[in-house]
KOLKEKOL-158204 format. One record per residue (C-alpha): x, y negated, z; residue number from 1. Coordinates in steps of 0.25 Angstrom, whole numbers, plus 5000, padded with zeros to 4 digits. Example, Ala and Ser with C-alpha at 12.3 -4.5 7.8 and 13.67 -1.06 7.14 Angstrom:
REM residues 2
5049, 5018, 5031, 1
5055, 5004, 5029, 2
END
This chain:
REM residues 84
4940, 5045, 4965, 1
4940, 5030, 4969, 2
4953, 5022, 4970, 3
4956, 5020, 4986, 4
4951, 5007, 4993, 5
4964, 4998, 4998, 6
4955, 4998, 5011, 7
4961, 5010, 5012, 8
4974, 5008, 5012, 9
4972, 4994, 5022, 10
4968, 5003, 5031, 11
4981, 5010, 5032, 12
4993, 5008, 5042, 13
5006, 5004, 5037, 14
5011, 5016, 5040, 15
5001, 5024, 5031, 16
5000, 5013, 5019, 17
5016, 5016, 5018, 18
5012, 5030, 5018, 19
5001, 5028, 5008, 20
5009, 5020, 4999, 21
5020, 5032, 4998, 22
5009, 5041, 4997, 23
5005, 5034, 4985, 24
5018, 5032, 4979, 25
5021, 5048, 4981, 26
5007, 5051, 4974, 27
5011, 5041, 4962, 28
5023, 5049, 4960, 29
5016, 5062, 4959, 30
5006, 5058, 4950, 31
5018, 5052, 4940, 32
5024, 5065, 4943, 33
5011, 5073, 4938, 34
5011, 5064, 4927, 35
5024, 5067, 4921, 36
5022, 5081, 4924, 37
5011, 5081, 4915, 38
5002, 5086, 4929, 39
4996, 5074, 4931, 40
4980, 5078, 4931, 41
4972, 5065, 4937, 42
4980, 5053, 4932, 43
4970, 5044, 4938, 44
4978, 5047, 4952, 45
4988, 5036, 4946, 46
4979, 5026, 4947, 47
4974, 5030, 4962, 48
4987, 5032, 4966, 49
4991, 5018, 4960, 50
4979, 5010, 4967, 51
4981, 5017, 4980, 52
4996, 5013, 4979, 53
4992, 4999, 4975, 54
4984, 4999, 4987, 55
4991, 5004, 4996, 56
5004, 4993, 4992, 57
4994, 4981, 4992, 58
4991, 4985, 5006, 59
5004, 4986, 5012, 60
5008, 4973, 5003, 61
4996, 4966, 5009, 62
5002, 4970, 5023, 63
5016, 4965, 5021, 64
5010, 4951, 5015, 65
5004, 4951, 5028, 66
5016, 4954, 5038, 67
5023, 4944, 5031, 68
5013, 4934, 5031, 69
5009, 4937, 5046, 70
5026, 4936, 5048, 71
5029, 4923, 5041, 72
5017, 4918, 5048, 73
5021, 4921, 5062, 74
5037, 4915, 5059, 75
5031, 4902, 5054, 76
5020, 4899, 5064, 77
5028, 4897, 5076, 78
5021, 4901, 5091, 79
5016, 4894, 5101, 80
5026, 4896, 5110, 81
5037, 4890, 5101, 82
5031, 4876, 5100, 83
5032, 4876, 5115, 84
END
């Protein structure tokens, strides 16, 4: 099985990266779960479930950079109207 693309997860709302982020969290857990359980059958899932995690937080980082950048931008450009 081929690690997931971060297209992917850029092409996912905010509402469902959060989702997908939790979901990713929740599925780490269980797998350190299984682990210390002595259940744990396909140990290559950690590393799945790490890379989509990795993903899906550089994604929503890369969005907050953004915002803030687009925020900061619109408070120290002044508008046309203001100069008037």
């Amino acid at each position: 099985m081929p690690l997931p693309k971060i297209e992917d997860a850029r092409n996912l709302n905010d509402a469902q990266l959060a989702d997908e982020i939790l979901a990713a969290k929740r599925q780490l857990f269980e797998l350190r779960m299984q682990q210390a359980t002595r259940r744990l059958e396909k140990p290559h899932q950690f590393k799945h479930a790490k890379h989509r995690l990795a993903q899906l937080m550089t994604v929503e980082g890369e969005r907050r950079q953004a915002a803030a950048s687009s925020e900061t931008e619109s408070v120290t450009q002044p508008d046309a109207k203001d100069e008037e």
